[in-house]
DSSP file (Angstrom, degrees, kcal/mol; ACC not computed):
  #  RESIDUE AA STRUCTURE BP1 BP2  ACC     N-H-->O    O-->H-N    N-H-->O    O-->H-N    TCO  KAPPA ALPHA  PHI   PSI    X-CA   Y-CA   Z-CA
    1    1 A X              0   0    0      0, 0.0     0, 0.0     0, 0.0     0, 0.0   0.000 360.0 360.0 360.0 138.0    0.0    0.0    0.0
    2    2 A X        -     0   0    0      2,-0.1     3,-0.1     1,-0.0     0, 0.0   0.984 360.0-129.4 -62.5 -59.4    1.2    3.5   -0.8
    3    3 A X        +     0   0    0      1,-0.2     2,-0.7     0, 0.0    -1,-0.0   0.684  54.2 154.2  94.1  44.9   -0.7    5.0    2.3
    4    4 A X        -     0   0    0      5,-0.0     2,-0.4     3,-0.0     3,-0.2  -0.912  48.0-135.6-115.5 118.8   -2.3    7.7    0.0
    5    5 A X        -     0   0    0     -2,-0.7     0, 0.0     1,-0.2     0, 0.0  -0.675  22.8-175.6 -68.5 135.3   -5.4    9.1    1.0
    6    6 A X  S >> S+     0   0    0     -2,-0.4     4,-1.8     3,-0.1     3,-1.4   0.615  76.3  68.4 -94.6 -28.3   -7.4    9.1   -2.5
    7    7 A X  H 3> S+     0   0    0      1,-0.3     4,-2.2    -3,-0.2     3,-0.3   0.960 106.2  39.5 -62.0 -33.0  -10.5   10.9   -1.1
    8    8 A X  H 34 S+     0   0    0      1,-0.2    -1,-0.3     2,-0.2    -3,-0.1  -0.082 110.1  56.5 -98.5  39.1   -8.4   14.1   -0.7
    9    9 A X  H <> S+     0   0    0     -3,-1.4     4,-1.0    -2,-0.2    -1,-0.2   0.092 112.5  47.5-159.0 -35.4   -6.5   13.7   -4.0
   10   10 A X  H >X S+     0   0    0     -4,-1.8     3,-1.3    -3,-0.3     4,-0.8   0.941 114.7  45.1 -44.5 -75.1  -10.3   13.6   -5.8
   11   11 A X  H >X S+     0   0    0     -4,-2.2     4,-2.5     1,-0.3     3,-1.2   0.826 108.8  50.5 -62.0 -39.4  -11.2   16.1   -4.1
   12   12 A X  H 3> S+     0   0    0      1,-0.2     4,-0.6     3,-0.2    -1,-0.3   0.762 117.1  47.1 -64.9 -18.4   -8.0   18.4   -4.7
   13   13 A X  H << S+     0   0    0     -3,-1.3    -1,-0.2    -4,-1.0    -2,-0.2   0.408 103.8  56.6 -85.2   2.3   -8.4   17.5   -8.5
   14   14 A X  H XX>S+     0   0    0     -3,-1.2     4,-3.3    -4,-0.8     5,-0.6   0.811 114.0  46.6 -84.7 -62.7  -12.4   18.3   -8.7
   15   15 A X  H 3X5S+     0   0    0     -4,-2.5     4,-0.8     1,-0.3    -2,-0.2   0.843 107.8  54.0 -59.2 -23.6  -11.1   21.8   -7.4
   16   16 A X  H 3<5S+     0   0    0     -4,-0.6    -1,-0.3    -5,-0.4    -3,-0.2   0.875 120.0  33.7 -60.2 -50.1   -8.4   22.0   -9.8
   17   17 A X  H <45S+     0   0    0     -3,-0.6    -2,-0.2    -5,-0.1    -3,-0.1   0.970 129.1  27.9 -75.4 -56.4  -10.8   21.5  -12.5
   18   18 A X  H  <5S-     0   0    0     -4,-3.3    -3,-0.2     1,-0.2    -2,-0.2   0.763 100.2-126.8 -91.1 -30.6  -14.0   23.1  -11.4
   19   19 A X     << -     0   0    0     -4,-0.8     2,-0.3    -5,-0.6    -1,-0.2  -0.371  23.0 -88.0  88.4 179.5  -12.7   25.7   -9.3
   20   20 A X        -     0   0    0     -2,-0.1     2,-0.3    -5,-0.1     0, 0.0  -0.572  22.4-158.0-124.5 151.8  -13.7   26.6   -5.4
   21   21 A X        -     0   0    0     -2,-0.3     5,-0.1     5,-0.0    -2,-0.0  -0.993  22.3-130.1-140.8 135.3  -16.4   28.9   -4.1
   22   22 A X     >  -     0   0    0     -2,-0.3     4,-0.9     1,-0.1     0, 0.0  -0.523  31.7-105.8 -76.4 170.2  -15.9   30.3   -0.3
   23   23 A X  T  4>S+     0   0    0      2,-0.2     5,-1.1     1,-0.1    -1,-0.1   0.772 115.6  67.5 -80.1 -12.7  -18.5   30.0    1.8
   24   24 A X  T >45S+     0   0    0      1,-0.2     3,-0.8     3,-0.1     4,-0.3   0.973 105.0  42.7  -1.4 -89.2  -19.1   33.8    1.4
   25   25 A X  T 345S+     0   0    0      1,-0.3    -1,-0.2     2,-0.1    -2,-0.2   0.737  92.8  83.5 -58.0 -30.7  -20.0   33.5   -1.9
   26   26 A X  T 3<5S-     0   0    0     -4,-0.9    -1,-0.3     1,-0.1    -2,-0.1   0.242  98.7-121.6 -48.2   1.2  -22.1   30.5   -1.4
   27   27 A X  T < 5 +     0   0    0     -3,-0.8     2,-0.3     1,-0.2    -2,-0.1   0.755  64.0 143.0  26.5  46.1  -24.9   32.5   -0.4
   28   28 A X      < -     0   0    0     -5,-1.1     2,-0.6    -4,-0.3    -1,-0.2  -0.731  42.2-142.6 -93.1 147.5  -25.1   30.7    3.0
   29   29 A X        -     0   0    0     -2,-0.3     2,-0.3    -3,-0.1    -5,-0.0  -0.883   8.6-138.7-117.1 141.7  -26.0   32.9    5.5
   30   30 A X        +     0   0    0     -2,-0.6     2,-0.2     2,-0.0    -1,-0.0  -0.566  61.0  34.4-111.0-178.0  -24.6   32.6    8.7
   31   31 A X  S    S-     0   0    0     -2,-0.3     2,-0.2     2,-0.0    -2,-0.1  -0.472 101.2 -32.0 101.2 168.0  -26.3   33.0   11.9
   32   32 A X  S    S-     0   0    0     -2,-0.2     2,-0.2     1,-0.1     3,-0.1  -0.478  75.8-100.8 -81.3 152.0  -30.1   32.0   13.0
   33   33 A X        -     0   0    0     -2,-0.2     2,-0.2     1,-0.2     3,-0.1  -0.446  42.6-103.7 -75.2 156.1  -32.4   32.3   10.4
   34   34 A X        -     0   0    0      1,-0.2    -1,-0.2    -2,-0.2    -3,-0.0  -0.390  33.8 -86.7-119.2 115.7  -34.4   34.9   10.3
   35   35 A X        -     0   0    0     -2,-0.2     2,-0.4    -3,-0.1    -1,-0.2   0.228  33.8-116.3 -46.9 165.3  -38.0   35.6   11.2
   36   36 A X        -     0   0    0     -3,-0.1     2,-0.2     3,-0.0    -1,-0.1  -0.886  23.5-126.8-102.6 129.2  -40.8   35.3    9.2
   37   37 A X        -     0   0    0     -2,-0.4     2,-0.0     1,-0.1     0, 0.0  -0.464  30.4-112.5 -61.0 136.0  -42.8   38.4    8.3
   38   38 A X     >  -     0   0    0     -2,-0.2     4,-1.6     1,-0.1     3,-0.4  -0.264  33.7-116.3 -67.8 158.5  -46.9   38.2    9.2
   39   39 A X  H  > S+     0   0    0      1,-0.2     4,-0.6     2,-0.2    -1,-0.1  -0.138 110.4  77.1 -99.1  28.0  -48.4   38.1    5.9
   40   40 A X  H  4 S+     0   0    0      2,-0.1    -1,-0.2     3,-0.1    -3,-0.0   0.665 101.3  35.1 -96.5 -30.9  -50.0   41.3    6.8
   41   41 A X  H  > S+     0   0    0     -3,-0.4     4,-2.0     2,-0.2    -2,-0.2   0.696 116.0  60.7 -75.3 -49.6  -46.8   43.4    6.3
   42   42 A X  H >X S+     0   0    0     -4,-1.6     4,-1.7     1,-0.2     3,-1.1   0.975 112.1  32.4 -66.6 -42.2  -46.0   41.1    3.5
   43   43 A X  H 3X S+     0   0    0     -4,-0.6     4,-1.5     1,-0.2     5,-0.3   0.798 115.9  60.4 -83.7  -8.8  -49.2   42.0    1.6
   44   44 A X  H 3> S+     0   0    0      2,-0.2     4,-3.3     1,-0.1    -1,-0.2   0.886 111.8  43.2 -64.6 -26.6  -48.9   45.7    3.1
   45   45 A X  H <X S+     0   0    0     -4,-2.0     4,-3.4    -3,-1.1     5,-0.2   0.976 108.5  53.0 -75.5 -45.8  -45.5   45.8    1.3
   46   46 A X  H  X S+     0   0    0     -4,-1.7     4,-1.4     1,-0.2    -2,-0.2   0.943 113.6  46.9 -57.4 -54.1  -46.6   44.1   -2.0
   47   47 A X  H >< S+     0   0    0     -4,-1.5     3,-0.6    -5,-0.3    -1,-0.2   0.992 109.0  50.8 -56.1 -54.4  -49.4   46.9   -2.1
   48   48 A X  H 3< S+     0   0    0     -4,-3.3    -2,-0.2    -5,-0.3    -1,-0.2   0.946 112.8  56.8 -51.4 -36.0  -47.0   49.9   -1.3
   49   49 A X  H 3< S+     0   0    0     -4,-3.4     2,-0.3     2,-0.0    -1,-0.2   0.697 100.2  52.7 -59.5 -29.8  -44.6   48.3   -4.4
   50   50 A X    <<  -     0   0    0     -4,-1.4     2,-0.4    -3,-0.6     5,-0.0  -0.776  64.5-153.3-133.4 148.2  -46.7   48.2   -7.2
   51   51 A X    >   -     0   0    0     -2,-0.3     3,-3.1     0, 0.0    23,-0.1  -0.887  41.5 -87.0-109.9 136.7  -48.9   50.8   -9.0
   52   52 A X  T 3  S+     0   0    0     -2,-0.4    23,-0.3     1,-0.2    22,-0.1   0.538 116.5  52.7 -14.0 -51.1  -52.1   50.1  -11.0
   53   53 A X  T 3  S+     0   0    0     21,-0.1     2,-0.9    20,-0.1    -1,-0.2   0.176  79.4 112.4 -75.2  -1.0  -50.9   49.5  -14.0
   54   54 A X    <   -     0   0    0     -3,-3.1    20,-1.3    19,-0.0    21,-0.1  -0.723  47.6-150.3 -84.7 117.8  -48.3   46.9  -13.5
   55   55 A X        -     0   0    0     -2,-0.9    18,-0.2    18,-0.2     2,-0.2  -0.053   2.0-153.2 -74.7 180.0  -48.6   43.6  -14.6
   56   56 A X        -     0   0    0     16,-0.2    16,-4.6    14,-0.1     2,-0.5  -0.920  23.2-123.0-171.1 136.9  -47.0   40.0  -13.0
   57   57 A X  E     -A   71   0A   0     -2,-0.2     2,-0.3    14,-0.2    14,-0.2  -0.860  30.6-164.1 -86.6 145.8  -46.1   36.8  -15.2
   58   58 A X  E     -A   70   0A   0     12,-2.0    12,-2.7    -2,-0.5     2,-0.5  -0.936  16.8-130.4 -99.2 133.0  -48.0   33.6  -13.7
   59   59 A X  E     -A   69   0A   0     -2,-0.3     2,-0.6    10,-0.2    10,-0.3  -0.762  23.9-151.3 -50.0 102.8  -47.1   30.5  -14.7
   60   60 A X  E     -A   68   0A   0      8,-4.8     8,-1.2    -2,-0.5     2,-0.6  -0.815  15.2-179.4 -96.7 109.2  -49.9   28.3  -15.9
   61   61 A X  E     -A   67   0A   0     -2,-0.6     6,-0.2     6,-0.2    31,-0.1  -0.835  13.6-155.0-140.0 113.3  -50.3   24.5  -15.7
   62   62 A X        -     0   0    0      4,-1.0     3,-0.4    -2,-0.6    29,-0.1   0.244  29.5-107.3 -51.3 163.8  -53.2   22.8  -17.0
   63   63 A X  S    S+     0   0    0     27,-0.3    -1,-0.1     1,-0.3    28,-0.0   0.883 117.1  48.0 -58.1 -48.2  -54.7   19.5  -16.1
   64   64 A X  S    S-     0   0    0      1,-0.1    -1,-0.3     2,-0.0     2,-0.1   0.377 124.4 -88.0 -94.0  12.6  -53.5   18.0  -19.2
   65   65 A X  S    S+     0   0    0     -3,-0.4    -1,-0.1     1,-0.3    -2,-0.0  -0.442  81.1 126.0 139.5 -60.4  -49.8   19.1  -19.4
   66   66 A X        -     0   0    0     -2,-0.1    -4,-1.0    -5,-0.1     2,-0.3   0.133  34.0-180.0 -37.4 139.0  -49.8   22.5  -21.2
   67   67 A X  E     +A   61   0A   0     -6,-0.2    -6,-0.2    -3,-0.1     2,-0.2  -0.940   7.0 162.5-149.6 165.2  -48.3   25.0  -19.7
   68   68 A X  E     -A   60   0A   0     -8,-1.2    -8,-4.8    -2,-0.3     2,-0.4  -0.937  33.6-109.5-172.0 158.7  -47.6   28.6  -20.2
   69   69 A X  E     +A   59   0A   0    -10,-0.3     2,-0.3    -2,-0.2   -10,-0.2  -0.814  31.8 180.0 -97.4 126.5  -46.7   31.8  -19.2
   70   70 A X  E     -A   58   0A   0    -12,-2.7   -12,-2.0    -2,-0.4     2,-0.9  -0.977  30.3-123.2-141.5 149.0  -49.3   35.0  -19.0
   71   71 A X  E     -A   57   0A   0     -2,-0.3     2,-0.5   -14,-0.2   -14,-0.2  -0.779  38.2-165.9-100.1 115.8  -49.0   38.7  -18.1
   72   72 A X        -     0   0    0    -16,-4.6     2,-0.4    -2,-0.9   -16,-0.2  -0.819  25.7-113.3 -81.4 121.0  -51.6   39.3  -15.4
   73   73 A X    >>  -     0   0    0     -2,-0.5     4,-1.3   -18,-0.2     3,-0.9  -0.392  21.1-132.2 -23.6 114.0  -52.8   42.3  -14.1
   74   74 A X  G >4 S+     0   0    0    -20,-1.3     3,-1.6    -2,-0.4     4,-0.4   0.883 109.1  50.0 -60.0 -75.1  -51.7   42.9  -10.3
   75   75 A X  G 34 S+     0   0    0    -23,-0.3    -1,-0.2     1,-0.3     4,-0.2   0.509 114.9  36.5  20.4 -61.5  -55.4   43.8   -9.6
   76   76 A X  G <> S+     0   0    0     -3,-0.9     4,-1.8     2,-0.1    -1,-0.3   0.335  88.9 113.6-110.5   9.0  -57.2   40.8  -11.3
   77   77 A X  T X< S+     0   0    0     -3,-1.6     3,-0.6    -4,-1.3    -2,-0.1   0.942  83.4  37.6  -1.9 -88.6  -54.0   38.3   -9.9
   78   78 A X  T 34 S+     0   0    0     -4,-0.4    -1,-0.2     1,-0.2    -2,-0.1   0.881 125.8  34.4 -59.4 -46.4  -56.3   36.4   -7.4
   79   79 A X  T 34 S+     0   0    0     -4,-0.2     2,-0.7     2,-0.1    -1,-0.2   0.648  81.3 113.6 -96.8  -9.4  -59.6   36.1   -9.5
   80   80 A X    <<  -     0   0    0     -4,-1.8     2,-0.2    -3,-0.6    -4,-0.0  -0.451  48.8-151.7 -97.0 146.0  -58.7   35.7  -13.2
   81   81 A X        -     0   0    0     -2,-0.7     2,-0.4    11,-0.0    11,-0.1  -0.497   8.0-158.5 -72.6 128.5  -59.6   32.6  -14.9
   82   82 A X  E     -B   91   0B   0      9,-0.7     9,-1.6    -2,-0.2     2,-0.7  -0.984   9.9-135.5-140.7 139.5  -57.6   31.3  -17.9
   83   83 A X  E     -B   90   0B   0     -2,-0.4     7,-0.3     7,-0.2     5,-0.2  -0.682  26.8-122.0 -44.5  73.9  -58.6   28.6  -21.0
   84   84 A X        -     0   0    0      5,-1.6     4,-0.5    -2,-0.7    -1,-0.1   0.062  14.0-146.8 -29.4 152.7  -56.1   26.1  -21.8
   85   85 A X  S    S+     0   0    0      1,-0.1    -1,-0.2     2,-0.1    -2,-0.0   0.904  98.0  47.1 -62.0 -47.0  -55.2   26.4  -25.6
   86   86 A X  S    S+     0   0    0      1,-0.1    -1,-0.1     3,-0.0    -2,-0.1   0.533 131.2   8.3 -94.7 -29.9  -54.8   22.9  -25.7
   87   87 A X  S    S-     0   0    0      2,-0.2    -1,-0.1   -21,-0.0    -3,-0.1   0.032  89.7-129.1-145.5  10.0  -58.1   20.8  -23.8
   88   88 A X        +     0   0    0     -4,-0.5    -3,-0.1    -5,-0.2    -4,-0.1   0.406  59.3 145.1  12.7  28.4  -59.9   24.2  -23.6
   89   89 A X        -     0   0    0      1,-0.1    -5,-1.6    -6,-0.1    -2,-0.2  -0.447  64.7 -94.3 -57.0 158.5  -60.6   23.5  -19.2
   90   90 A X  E     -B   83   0B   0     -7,-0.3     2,-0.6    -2,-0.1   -27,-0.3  -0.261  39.2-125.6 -33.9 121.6  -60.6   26.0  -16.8
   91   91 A X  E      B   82   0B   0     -9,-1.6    -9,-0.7     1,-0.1   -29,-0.1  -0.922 360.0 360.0 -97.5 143.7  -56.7   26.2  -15.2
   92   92 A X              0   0    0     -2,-0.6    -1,-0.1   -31,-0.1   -30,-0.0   0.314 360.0 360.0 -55.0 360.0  -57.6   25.8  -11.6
C-alpha cells in the first residue's frame, strides 16, 4: 500500500478542475435564520410596491400538461380565470 489518501487527491483535482467557491459566496447565510414576516406586512408591502398599472407573469399548468406563461394584471392576480389552448378546461 502506498498510504495515499485518494479521497483528498479527488477532491484536490475536482477543485483543480472546477474551481472553489468560499463559503461567502455560497450565499449561505450565517447565523439564526431569520424571522418570518406576518403576511400582513407582507401583503402591506406588496401593495406599497406596485402601482395600477403593473402587470406580473403567472405560470400556468393545466390539467392535461400544457403550460404557459401570461401577463396578469396585479389587480385581477387572485380572480382571473384562464382557458387552456390545448383541452380548452378552466386552469384551476
Amino acid at each position: 500500500m502506498t498510504g495515499r489518501n485518494w479521497d483528498r487527491e479527488r477532491d484536490r483535482s475536482r477543485v483543480a478542475r472546477r474551481g472553489a467557491e468560499t463559503i461567502d459566496g455560497a450565499g449561505v447565510r450565517h447565523g439564526p435564520p431569520a424571522a418570518r414576516k406576518p403576511k400582513e406586512k407582507l401583503r402591506a408591502e406588496i401593495e406599497a410596491s406596485t402601482t395600477p398599472g403593473v402587470t406580473v407573469a403567472k405560470l400556468l399548468v393545466c390539467c392535461c400538461g400544457h403550460r404557459g406563461t401570461v401577463r396578469v394584471p396585479i389587480a385581477k392576480l387572485g380572480r382571473a380565470k384562464f382557458r387552456c389552448q390545448r383541452c380548452k378546461e378552466l386552469t384551476p
